[in-house]
Each structure stands twice: as structure tokens, then as C-alpha cells.
C-alpha positions, 0 to 999 in steps of 0.5 A: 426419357431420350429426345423425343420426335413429334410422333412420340411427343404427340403419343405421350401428349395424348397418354397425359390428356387422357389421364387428366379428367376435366382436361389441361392447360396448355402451359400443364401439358408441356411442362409435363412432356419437359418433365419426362423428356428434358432433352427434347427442345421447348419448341419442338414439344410446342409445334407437336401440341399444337398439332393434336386437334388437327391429328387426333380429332376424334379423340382430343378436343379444345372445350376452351380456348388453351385447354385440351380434353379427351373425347369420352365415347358413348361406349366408355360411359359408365350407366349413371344411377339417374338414368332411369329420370334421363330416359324418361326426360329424354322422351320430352327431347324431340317434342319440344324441338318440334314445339319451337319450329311450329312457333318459329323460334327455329328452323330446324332442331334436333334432339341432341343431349348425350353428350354429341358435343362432348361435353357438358358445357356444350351439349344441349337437350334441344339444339336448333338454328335459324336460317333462310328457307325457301321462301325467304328473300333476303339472306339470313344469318344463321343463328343457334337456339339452345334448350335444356329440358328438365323433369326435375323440379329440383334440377332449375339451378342446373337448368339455368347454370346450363342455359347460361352457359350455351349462351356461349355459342347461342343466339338464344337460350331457353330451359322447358321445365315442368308445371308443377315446377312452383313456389319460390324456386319457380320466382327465382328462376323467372326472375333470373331468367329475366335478369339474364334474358333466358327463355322459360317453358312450363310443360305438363309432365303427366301429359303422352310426350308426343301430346304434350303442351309447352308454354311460353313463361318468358321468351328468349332474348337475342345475343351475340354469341363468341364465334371461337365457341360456336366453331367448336361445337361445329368442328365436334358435331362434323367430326364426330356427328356428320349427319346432325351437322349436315342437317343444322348447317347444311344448306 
């Protein structure tokens, strides 16, 4: 392959993103342009990688520090075979975000899940934040609450593998998990969600959705979350979700 200009360079970066489920690295991707285009100069090729986000926002995006990541759209998605138990959890979504306002644990929350954030790692069930209101009188950080909600007793070691994660960009990290959610699965779940200072809410599962009752088991902890994370997740719900960024970090 001839020398290579920035456009070209940013085209073939993005061909090789998209190819690598899971993302690249940084150093992957440039070796890899090196590879099928030895003669274009090393800063050049850099200079043009660096630029990728800022060009092609709606189709790369940086899950980690160093790693870029093709955005998978709604419509590219394959149906997963558990989509049935998704929809039916999914039901549970804006309950429990209504739940957390009515006990000021948030201002504001939204169901999110399906993946608006792009990705796994960043894409809670329930996302809510907490900012001053009209009657407040002094100012008030504004702080992210995170939930995963599961129907699934089998799912808890997800649950909590996800909760953690959301602590990322998260003052607080709760998992809703249903009632008859018991025995030594449950202890364990309880005593980590301690250890590691997540919330725990029990719901009854055979309750209307829309009546359904949440329980406090274990109230979240504070923690300061990694700002470098907590400005992804923004850049990605304004850049591909304008409307549930504006509602979340709006004044």
C-alpha cells in the first residue's frame, strides 16, 4: 500500500476497528496501519488516530483509556435468544427508577439499558443523578446513581460483576433483584454487596410492574467515581442520545 494521507489512514483505521470485536489498543491499531502501509511516516499515522473520536463520533468510541471500539447500533443487533426474559425485565426499568426518586436516592432517573451507552460495561438498567432543585439552597454536585435490575435468580454474579463496574462513573451502585432471590446465592450476594459497599433491592416478581414494591436490603455506599469515565458515558448519551443527556445533565 502507497503513503497513506490522514483521510485515507483515518478510512483504514476505522475498517480495522470495526473488524476487531471487543476493540484495539492504541499501539494494536498503529502497528497494524504500519503493517499495510509502511511508507507513511509513524507520526502522521498517530496524529490521524488521535483524531478518530473527534471525526467519526457516532461510529468509534473509547470504552477505556487507549482502547477504541465500534459503536454497534440498535439496528445491527442480532435478537439474542433470551430476549423474551429481557423484555419482561426490562418492564421492571421505569418502576424502579420512579422507586428511587420517591425515596431520594436520585433526582432524576430514566430507564436506560439496551445498550445507549454502548456497551456493557457502561450501560446500566436504571441511570439517575442527583442535583440541586429548585428549593435547594446551596449548590449541589452533581453525582451518578447506577442500577442493574434482574429477574433471574441465576443472574446475581452478573448483577454484582456489573454493578461494580458502573462504579466507574457512579457515586452509587444499587442491583433490584427478585424475592425469591434466597438461600446461599442471596448470603453471598448480601455479604459482597457489603464488603464492596453496593446497594441490594428485593422486588416481588409476580407483582403488575407498574404496582410492584421495592425493598431497601442494603443501602448503596458514596464513592468518588473516575471523572475520565464519567465524561465518556456523557460524550456517548450527548453524541448518540441528546434527549436522555439533556434530561440527566440539563439544568
Amino acid at each position: 500500500m502507497n503513503k497513506l494521507g490522514v483521510n485515507e489512514i483515518m478510512e483504514v483505521a476505522k475498517e480495522i476497528i470495526k473488524s476487531n470485536e471487543g476493540g484495539i489498543r492504541f499501539i494494536e491499531l498503529l502497528r497494524e496501519i504500519e503493517k499495510r502501509s509502511p511508507k507513511t511516516p509513524r507520526p502522521t499515522i498517530e496524529g490521524s488516530i488521535n483524531k478518530l473520536i473527534e471525526n467519526f463520533p457516532k461510529e468509534i468510541y473509547k470504552p477505556s483509556r487507549g482502547l477504541f471500539e465500534w459503536v454497534v447500533t440498535e439496528n445491527q443487533k442480532s435478537e439474542p435468544a433470551s430476549s423474551k426474559e429481557e423484555k419482561k425485565e426490562s418492564a421492571y426499568y421505569e418502576p424502579f427508577a420512579k422507586w428511587l426518586i420517591a425515596h431520594d436516592e436520585v433526582t432524576v432517573a430514566i430507564p436506560l439499558g439496551g445498550n445507549k451507552a454502548q456497551g456493557k460495561w457502561s450501560t446500566p438498567d436504571v441511570l439517575g443523578v442527583i442535583k440541586k432543585g429548585a428549593l435547594d439552597i446551596v449548590d449541589i454536585q452533581l453525582e451518578i446513581v447506577s442500577a442493574e435490575v434482574k429477574i433471574n435468580p441465576k443472574d446475581s454474579f452478573n448483577a454484582f460483576g456489573q454493578a461494580i463496574a458502573y462504579r466507574l462513573f457512579s457515586s452509587k451502585s444499587y442491583i433490584a433483584m427478585p424475592s425469591n432471590f434466597t438461600g446461599d446465592d442471596r448470603e453471598r450476594l448480601e455479604s459482597l454487596c457489603l464488603l464492596y459497599g453496593v446497594g441490594l433491592v428485593i422486588f416481588d416478581l409476580d407483582s403488575n410492574p407498574n404496582d410492584v414494591d421495592f425493598n431497601f436490603i442494603i443501602r448503596a455506599q458514596h464513592f468518588s467515581p473516575d471523572m475520565y469515565y464519567v465524561n465518556v458515558l456523557a460524550r456517548r448519551l450527548r453524541d448518540n442520545h441528546p434527549d436522555i443527556f439533556s434530561k440527566l445533565f440539563g439544568q
